[in-house]
C-alpha positions in Angstrom: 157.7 30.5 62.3 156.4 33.0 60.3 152.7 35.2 61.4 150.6 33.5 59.3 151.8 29.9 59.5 150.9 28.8 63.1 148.1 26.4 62.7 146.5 24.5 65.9 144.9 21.3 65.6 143.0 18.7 68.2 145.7 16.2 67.2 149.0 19.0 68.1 147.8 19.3 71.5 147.8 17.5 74.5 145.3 16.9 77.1 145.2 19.9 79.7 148.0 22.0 77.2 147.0 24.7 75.5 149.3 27.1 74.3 147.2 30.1 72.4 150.1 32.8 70.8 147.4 35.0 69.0 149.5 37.7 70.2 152.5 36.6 68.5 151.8 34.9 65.8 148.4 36.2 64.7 145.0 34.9 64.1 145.1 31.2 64.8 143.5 29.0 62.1 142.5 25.5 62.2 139.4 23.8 64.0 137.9 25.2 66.8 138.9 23.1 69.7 135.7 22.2 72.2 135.8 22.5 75.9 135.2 18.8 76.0 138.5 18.1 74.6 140.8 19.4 77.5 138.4 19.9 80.5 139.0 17.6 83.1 135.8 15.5 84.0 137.1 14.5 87.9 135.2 17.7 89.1 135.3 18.1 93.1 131.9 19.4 94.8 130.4 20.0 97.7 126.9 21.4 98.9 126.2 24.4 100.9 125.6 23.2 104.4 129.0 21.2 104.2 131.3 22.7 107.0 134.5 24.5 106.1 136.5 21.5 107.6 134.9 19.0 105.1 135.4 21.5 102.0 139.1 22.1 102.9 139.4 18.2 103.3 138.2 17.8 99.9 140.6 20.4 98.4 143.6 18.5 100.1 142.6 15.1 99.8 142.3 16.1 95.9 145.2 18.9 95.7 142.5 21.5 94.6 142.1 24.9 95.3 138.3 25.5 95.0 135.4 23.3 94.7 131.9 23.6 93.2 128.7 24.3 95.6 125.9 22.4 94.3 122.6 22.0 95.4 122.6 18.6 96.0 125.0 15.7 94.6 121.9 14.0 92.7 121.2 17.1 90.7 125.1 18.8 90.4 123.1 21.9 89.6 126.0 24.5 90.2 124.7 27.5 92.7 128.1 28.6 94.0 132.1 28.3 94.3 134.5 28.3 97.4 138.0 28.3 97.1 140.6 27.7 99.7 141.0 31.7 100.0 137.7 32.3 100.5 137.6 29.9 103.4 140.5 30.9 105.2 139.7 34.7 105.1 136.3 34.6 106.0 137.8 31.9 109.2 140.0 34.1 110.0 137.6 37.1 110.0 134.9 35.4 111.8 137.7 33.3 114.4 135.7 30.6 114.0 136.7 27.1 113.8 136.2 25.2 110.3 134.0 22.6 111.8 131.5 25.2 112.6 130.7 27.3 109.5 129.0 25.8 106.4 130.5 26.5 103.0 127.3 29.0 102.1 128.9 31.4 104.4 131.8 31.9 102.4 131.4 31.2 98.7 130.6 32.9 95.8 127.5 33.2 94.2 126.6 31.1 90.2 129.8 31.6 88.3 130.3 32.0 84.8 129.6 28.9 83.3 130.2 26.9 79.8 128.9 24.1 77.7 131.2 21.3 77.0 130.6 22.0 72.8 131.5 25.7 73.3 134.2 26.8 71.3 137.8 27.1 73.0 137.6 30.6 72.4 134.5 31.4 73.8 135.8 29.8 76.9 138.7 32.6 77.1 136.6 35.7 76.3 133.9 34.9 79.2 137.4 34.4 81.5 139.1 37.4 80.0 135.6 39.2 80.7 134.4 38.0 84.2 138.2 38.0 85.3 138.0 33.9 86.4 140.5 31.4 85.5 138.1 28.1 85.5 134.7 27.4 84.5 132.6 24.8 85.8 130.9 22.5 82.7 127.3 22.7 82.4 125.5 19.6 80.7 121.6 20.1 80.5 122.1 22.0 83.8 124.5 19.6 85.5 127.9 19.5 86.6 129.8 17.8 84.3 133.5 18.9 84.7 135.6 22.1 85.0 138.2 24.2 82.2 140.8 25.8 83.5 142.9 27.6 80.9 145.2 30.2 82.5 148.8 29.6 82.2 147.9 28.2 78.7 146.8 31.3 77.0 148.1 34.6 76.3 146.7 37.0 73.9 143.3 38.4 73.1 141.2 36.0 71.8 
């Protein structure tokens, strides 16, 4: 493939596959892929006062390594995010048992966040800038899914 030639389309890539080559191959060209086209919409959440035990549950009933804190599940207005890390080192700092701390003891204040018609590449500079690798998806405020993109991209967008 030559530098100039590498053109990326909605139709040449699959759900949850990106692969950006910037890097390689140059400026990419094409339509500007939304974050509603690959974000996954089975989002995994929690609110603050839910124990440690029930967060971890959540991420290992669903295979995920950090949930969304919102404020309540009627409103999915994001305040916070806990991963699995966070939760075992601030355990394992405290020696407390899981069943006895709530999740706003551990997690991490509003993350960056991103509408679903944001550009692709918007998504990958606020990453690249706040050193995250998801985003939760903000509709009108709410919760709405969640882009992950590393692995996918290399380059400078």
């Amino acid at each position: 493939m030559n530098e100039g030639a590498l053109r990326l389309s909605r139709h040449s890539l699959r759900r949850n596959h990106l692969v950006a080559v910037k890097r390689e191959f140059g400026q990419l060209t094409g339509d500007l892929m939304q974050i509603r086209e690959f974000m996954s919409t089975n989002v995994k959440m929690c609110v603050p006062e839910s124990s440690c035990a029930k967060a971890g549950e959540i991420m290992r009933r669903h295979q995920r390594g950090f949930l969304s804190i919102v404020d309540s599940l009627k409103t999915r207005r994001v305040i916070g995010m806990v991963t699995d890390r966070d939760i075992m080192l601030h355990l394992v700092h405290r020696n407390l048992p899981a069943s006895e701390v709530a999740v706003k003891a551990c997690m991490t204040g509003v993350p960056p966040m991103i509408s679903p018609e944001a550009d692709l590449e918007v998504a990958i500079r606020v990453m690249k800038k706040e050193a995250v690798d998801r985003l939760p998806v903000i509709d009108q405020g709410r919760l709405v899914g969640g882009a992950l993109v590393t692995g996918y991209c290399v380059g400078d967008p």
